[in-house]
N, CA, C and O atoms as a DFTB+ gen file, in Angstrom:
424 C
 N C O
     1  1     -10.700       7.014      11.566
     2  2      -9.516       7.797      11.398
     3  2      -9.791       8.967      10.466
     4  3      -9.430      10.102      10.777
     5  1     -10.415       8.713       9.347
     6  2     -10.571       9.773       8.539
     7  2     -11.546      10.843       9.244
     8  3     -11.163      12.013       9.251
     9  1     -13.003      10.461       9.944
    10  2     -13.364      11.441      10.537
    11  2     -12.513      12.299      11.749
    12  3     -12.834      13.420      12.141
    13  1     -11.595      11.670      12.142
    14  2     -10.681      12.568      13.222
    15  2      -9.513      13.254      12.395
    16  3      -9.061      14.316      12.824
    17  1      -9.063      12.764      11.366
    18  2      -8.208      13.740      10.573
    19  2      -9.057      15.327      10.098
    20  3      -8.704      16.487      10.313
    21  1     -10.256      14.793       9.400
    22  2     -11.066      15.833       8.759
    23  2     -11.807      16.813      10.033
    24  3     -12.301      17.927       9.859
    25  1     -11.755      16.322      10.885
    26  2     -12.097      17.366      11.804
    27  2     -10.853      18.104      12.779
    28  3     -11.195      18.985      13.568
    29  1      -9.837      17.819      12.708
    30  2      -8.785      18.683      12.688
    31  2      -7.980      18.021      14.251
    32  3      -6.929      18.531      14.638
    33  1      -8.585      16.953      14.961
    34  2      -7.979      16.715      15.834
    35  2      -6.912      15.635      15.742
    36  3      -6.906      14.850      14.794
    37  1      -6.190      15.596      16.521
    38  2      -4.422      14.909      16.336
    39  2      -4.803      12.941      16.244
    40  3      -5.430      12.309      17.095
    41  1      -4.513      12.677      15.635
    42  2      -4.618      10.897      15.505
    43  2      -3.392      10.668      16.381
    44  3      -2.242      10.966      16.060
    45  1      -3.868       9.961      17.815
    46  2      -3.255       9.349      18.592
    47  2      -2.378       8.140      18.192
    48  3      -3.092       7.325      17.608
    49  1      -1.232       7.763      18.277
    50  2      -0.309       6.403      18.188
    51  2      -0.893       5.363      18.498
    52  3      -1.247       4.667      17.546
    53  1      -1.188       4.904      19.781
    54  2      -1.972       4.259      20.549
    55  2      -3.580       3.792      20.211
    56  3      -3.995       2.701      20.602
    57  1      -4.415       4.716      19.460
    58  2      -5.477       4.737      18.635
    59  2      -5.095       3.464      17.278
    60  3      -5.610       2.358      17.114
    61  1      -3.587       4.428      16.155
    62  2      -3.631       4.017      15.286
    63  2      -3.294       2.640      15.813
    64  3      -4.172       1.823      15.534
    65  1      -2.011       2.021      16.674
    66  2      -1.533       0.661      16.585
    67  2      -3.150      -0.412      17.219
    68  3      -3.640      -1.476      16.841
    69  1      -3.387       0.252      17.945
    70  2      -4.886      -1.029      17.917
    71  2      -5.417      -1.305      17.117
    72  3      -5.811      -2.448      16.886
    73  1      -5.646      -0.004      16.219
    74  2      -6.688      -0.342      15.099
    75  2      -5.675      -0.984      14.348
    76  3      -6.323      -1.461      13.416
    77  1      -4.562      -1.276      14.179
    78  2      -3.581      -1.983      13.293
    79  2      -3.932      -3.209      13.802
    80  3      -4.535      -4.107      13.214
    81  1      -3.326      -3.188      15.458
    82  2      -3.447      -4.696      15.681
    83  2      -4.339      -5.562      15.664
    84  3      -4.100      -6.769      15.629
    85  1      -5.511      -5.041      15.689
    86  2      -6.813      -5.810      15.973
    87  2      -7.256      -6.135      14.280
    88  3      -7.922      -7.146      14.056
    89  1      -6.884      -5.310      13.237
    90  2      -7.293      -5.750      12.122
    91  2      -6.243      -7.095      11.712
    92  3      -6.747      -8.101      11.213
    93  1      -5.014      -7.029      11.921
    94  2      -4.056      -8.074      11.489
    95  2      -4.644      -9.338      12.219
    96  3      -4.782     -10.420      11.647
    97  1      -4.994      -9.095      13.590
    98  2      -4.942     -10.495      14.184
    99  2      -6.657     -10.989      13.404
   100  3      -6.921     -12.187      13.297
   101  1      -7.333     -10.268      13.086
   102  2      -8.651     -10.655      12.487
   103  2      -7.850     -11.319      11.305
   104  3      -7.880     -12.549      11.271
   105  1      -7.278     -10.785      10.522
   106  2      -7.141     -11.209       9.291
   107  2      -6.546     -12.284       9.432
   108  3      -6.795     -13.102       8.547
   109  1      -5.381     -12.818      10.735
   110  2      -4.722     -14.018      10.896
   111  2      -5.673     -15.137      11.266
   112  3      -5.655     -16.232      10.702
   113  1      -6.675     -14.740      12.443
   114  2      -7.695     -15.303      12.666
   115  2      -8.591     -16.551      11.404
   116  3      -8.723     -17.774      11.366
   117  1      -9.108     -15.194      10.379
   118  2      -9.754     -15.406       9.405
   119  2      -9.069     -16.324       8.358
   120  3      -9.864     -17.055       7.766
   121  1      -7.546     -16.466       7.942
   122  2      -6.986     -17.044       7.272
   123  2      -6.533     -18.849       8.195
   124  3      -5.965     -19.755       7.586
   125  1      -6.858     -18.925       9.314
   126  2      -6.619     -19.847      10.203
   127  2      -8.332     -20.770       9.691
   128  3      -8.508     -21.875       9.177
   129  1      -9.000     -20.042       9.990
   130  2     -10.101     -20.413       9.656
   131  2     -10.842     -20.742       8.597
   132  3     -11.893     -21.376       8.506
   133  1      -9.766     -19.934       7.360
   134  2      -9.996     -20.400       6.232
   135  2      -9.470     -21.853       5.611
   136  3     -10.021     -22.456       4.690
   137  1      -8.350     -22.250       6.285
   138  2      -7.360     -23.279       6.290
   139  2      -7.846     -24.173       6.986
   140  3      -7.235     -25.187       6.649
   141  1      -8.423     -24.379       7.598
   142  2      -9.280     -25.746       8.214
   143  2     -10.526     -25.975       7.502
   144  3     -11.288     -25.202       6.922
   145  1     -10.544     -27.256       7.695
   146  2     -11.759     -27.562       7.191
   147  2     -13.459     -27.651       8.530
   148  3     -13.499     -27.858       9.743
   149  1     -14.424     -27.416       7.639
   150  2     -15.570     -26.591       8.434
   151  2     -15.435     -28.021       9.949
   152  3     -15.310     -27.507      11.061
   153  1     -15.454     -29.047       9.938
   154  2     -15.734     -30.130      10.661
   155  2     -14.383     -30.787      11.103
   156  3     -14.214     -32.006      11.102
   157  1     -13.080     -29.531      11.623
   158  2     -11.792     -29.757      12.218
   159  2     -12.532     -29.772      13.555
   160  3     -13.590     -29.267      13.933
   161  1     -11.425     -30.674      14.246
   162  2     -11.013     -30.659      15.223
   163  2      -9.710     -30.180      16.219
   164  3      -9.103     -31.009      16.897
   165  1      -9.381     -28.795      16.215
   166  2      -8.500     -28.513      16.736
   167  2      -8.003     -28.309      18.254
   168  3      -8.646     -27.768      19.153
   169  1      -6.696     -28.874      18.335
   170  2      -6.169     -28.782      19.402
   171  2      -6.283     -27.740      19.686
   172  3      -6.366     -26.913      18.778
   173  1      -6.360     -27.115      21.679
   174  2      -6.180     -25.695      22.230
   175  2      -4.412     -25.009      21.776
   176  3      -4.357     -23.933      21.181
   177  1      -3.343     -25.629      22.073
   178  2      -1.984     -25.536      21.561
   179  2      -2.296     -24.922      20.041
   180  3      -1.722     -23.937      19.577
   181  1      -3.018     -25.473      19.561
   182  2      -2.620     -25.233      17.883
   183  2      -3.058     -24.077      17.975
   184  3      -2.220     -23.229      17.667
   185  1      -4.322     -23.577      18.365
   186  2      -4.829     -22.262      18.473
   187  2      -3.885     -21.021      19.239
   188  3      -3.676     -19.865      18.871
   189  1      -3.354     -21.858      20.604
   190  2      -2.561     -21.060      21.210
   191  2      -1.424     -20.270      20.884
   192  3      -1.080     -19.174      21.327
   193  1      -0.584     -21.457      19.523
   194  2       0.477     -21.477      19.027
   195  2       0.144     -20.066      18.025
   196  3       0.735     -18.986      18.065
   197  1      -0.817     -20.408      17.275
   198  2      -1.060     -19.448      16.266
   199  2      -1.388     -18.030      16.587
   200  3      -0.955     -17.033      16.010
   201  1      -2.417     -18.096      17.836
   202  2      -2.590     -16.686      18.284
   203  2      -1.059     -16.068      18.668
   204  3      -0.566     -15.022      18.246
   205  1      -0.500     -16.996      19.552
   206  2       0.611     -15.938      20.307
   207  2       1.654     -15.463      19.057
   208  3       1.966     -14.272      19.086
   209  1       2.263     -16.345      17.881
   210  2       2.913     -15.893      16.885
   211  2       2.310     -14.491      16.184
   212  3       3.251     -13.916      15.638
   213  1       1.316     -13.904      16.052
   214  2       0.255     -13.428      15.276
   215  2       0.548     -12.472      16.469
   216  3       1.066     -11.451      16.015
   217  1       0.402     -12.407      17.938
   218  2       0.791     -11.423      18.614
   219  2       2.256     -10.984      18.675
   220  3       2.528      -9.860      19.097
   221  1       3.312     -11.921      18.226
   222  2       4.686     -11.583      18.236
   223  2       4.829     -10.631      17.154
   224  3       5.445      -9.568      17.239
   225  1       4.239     -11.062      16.155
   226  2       4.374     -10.198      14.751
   227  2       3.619      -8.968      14.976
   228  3       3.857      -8.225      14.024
   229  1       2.663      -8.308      15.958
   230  2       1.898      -7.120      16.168
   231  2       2.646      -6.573      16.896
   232  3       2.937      -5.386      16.750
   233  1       3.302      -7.611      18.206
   234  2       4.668      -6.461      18.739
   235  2       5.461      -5.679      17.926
   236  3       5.492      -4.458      17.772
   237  1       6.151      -6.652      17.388
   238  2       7.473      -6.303      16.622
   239  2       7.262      -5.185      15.792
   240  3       7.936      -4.159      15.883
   241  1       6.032      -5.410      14.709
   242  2       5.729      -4.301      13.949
   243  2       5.180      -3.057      14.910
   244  3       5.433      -1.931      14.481
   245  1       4.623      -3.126      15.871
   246  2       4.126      -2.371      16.376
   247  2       5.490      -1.117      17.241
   248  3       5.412       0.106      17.350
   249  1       6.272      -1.776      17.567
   250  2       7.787      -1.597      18.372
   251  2       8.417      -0.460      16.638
   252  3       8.440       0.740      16.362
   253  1       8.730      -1.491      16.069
   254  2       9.207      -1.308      14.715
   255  2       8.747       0.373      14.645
   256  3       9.460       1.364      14.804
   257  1       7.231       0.279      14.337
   258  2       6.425       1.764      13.606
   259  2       6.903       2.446      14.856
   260  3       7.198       3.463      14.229
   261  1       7.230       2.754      16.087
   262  2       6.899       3.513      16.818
   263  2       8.364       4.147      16.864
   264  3       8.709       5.320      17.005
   265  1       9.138       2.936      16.693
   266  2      11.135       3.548      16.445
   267  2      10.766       4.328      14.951
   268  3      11.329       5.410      15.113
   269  1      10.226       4.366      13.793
   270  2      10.610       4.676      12.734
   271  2       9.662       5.988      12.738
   272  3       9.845       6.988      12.043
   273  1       8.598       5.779      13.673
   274  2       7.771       7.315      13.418
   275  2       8.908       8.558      14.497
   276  3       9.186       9.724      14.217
   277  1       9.266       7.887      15.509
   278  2       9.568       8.741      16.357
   279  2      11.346       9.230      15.228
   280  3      11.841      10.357      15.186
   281  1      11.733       8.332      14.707
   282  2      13.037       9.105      13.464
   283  2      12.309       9.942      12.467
   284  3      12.663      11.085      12.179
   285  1      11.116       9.234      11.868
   286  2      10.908      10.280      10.921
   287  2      10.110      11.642      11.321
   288  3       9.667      12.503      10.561
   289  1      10.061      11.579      12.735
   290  2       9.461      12.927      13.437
   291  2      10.958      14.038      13.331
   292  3      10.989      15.265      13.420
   293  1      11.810      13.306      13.167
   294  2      13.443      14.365      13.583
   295  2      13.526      15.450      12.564
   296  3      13.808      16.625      12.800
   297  1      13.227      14.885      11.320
   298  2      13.483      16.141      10.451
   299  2      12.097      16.890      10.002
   300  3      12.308      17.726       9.124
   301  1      11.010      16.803      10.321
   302  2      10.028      18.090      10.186
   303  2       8.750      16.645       9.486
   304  3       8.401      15.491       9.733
   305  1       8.396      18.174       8.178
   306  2       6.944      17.150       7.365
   307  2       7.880      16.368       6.506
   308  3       7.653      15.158       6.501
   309  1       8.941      16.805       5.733
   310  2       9.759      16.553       4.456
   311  2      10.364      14.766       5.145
   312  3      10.843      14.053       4.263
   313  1      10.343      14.400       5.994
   314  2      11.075      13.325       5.881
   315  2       9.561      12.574       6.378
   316  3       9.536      11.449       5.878
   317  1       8.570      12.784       7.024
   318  2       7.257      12.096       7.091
   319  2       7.015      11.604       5.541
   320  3       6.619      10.468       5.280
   321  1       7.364      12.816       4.329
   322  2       6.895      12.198       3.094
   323  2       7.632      11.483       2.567
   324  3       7.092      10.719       1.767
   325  1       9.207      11.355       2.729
   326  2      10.237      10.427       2.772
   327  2       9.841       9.209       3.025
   328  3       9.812       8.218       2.296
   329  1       9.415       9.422       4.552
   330  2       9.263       8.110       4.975
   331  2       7.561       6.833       4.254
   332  3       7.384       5.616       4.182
   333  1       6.825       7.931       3.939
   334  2       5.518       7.387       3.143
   335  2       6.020       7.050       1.853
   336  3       5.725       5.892       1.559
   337  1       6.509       7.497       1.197
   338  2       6.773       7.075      -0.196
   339  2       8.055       5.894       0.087
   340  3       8.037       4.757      -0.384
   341  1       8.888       6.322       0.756
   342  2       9.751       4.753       0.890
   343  2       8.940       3.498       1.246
   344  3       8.854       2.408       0.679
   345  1       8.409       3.954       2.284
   346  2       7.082       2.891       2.410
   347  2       6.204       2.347       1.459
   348  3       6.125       1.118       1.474
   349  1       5.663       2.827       0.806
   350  2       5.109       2.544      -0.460
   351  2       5.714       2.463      -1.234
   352  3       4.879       2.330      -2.129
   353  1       7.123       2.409      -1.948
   354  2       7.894       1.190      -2.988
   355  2       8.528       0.275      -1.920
   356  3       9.130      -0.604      -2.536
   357  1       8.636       0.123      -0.812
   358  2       9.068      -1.277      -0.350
   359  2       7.796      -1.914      -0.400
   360  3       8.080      -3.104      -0.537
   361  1       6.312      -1.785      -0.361
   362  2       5.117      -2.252      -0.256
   363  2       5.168      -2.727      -1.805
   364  3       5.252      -3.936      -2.017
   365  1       5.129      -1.974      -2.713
   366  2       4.763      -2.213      -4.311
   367  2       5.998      -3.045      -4.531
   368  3       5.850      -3.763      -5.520
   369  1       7.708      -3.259      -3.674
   370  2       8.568      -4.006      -4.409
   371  2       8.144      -5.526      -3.758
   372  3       8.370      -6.670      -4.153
   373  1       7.480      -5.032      -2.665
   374  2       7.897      -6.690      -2.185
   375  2       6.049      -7.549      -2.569
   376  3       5.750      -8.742      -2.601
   377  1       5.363      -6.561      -2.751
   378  2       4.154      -7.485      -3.781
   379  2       4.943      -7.914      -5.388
   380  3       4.832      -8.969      -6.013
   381  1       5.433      -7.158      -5.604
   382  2       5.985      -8.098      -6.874
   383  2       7.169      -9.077      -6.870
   384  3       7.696      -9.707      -7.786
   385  1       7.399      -9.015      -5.680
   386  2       8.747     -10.379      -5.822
   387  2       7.668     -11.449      -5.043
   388  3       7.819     -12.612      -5.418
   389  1       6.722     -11.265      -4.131
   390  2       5.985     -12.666      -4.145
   391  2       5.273     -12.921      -5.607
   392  3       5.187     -14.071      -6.037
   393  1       4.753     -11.768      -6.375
   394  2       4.321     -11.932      -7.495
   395  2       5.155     -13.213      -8.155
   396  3       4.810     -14.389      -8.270
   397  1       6.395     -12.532      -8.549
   398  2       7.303     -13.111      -9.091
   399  2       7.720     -15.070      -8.554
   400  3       7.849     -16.186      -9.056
   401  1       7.773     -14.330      -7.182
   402  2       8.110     -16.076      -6.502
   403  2       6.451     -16.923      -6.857
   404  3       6.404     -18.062      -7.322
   405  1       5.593     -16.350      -6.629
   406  2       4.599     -17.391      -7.388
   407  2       4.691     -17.619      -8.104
   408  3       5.044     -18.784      -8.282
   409  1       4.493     -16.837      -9.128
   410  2       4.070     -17.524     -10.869
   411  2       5.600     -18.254     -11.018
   412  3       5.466     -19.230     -11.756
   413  1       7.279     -18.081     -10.479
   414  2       8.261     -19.180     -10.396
   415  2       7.832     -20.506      -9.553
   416  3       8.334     -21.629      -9.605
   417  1       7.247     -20.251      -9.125
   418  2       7.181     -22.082      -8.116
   419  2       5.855     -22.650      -9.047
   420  3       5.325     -23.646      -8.553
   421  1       5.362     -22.249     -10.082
   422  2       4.439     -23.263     -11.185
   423  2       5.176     -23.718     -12.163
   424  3       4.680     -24.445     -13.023
């Protein structure tokens, strides 16, 4: 992405949501895998179950970004930076209320 920004050509939607989706479902993947132990035996269902949820959540967000880019396209650059900085304190508020809900559930 950064080499297609810095060379001046347009970052496709379709580009960015794969590269979204394919990193989330790795990371769901990877945390599935971290949660078993090395010498599980898992059911196909359990796997099935987990992949397709992990794809519900790439829709939705994926659906989600594409309604909120195509609003914050309505008013010019000024509401693109609207929309990045709102984005980034709902990101920084809601790491600190799991913050918060952890260190409360010890």
């Amino acid at each position: 992405m950064l080499s297609t920004a810095e060379s001046g050509e347009r970052i496709e939607l379709w580009r960015l949501l794969g590269l979204a989706a394919f990193l989330y479902l790795a990371h769901s993947l990877a945390a599935l895998a971290a949660a078993l132990p090395y010498d599980a035996v898992v059911a196909p269902e359990v796997l099935f179950r987990w992949i397709a949820r992990a794809l519900a959540v790439v829709l939705a967000a994926a659906a989600l970004g594409v309604v909120l880019v195509a609003v914050a396209g309505l008013g010019g650059g000024r509401t693109l930076l609207a929309a990045a900085l709102g984005g980034l304190v709902v990101a920084v508020g809601l790491a600190g209320l799991l913050g918060w809900l952890a260190r409360r559930r010890v």
